[in-house]
C-alpha positions as CSV (number, residue, x, y, z in Angstrom):
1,X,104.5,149.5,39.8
2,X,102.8,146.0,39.6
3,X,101.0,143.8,41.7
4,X,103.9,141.9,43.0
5,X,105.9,145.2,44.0
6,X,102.9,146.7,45.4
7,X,102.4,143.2,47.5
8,X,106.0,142.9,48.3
9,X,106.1,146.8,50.0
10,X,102.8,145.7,51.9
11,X,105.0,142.5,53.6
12,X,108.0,145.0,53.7
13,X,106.0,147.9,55.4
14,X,104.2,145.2,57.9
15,X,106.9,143.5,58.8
16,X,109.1,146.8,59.6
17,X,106.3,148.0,62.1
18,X,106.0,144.9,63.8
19,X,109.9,144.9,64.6
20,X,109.8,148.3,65.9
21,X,106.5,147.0,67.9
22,X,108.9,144.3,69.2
23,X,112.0,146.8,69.5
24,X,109.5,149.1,71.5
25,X,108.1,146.3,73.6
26,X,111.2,144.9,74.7
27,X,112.8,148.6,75.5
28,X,109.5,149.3,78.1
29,X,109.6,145.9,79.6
30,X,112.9,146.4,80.3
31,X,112.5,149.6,81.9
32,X,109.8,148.7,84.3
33,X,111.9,145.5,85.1
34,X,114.9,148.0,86.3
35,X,112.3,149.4,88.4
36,X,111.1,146.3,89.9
37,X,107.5,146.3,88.3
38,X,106.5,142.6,87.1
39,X,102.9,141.6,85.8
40,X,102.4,140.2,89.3
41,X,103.2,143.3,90.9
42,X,101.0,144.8,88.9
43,X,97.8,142.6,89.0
44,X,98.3,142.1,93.0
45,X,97.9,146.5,92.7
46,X,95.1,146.1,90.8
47,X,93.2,143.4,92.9
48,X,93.3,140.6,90.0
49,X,94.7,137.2,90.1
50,X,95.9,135.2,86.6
51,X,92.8,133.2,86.7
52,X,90.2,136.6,86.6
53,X,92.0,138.1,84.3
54,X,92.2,135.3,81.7
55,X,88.2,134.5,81.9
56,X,87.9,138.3,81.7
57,X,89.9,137.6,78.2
58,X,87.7,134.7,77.4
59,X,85.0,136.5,78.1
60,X,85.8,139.7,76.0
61,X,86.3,137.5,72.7
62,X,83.5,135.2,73.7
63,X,81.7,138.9,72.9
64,X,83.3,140.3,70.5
65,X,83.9,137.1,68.1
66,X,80.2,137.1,66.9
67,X,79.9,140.7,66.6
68,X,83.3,141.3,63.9
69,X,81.7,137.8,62.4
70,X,78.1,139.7,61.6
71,X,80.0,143.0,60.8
72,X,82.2,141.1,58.0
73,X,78.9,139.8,57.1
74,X,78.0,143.2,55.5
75,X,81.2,144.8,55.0
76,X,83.3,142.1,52.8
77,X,80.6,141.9,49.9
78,X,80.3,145.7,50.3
79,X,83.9,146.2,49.6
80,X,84.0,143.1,46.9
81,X,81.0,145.1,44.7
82,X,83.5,147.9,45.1
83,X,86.6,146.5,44.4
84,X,84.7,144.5,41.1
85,X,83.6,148.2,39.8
86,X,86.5,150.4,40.6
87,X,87.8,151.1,37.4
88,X,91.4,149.4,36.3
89,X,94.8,151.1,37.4
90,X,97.6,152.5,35.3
């Protein structure tokens, strides 16, 4: 198998499992929708209003952003030294 084939099954495998993330998503919000359960509903039972919950967001990646910056930092010339020495395929 060559590079192209290997890439082209990558695409193929990643795009299947985000249509049955899709297929899936769509079959549960329809379900709670027959049951009457909106996002409203659901953050008026948990106490939070649109505005909380998207600063809460902001506020999650505000931390998280430098933290997966500094780890690629180390990991990505890890794994390129790796990938440079691994001997060749086939």
């Amino acid at each position: 198998m060559d590079e192209s084939q290997v890439g082209g099954r990558l695409v193929q495998t990643m795009l299947s499992g985000f249509l049955k993330l899709a297929l899936a998503s769509l079959l549960a919000g329809s379900l709670l929708s027959i049951f009457g359960i909106t996002p409203r509903s659901v953050m008026d039972f948990l106490g939070v209003t649109a505005e909380e919950l998207h600063n809460g967001m902001i506020s999650a990646f505000a931390w998280a952003a430098p933290r997966m910056v500094m780890g690629a930092v180390v990991i990505l010339p890890i794994w390129l030294v790796a990938y440079i020495l691994m001997p060749p395929r086939g």
